[in-house]
C-alpha positions as CSV (number, residue, x, y, z in Angstrom):
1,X,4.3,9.9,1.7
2,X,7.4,12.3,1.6
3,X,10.9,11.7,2.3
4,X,11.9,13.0,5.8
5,X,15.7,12.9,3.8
6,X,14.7,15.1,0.6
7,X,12.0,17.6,1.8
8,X,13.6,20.9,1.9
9,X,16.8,19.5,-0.9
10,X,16.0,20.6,-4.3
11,X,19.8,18.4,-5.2
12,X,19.2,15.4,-3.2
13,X,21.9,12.6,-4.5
14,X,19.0,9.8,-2.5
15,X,15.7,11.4,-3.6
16,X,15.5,8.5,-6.4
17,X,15.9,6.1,-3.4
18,X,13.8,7.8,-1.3
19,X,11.1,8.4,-3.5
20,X,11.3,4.2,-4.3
21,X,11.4,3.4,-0.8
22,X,8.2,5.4,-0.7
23,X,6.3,4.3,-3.6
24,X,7.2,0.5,-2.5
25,X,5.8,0.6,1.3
26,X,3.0,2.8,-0.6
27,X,1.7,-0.6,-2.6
28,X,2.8,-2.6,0.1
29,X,0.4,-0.8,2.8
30,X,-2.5,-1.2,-0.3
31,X,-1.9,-4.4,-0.8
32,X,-1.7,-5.4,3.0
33,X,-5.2,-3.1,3.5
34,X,-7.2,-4.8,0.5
35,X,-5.9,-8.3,2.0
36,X,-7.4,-7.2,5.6
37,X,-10.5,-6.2,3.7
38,X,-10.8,-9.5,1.7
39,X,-9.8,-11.4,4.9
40,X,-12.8,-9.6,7.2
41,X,-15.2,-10.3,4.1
42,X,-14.5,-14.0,4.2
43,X,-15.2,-14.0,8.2
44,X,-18.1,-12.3,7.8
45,X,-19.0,-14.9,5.2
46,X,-18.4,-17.9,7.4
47,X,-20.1,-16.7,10.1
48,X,-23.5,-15.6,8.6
49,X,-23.8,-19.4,7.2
């Protein structure tokens, strides 16, 4: 995603911030979406035994 703070500031003095804040709830939301995914696998595989 894009910084609401830095979008239309070429000389942002927080864009390093922003753009770290970004990248981290980036991984975070992948790593919380491949958990989900491993997590429904694992109920599926319980349930079909």
């Amino acid at each position: 995603g894009t910084c609401k703070y830095c979008n239309n500031s070429e000389e942002c003095t927080i864009y390093s911030y922003c753009f770290a804040v970004n990248l981290i709830n980036e991984t975070v939301w992948q790593l919380i979406s491949k958990i989900q995914s491993i997590l429904l696998a694992g109920k599926k595989a319980l349930l079909w035994k």
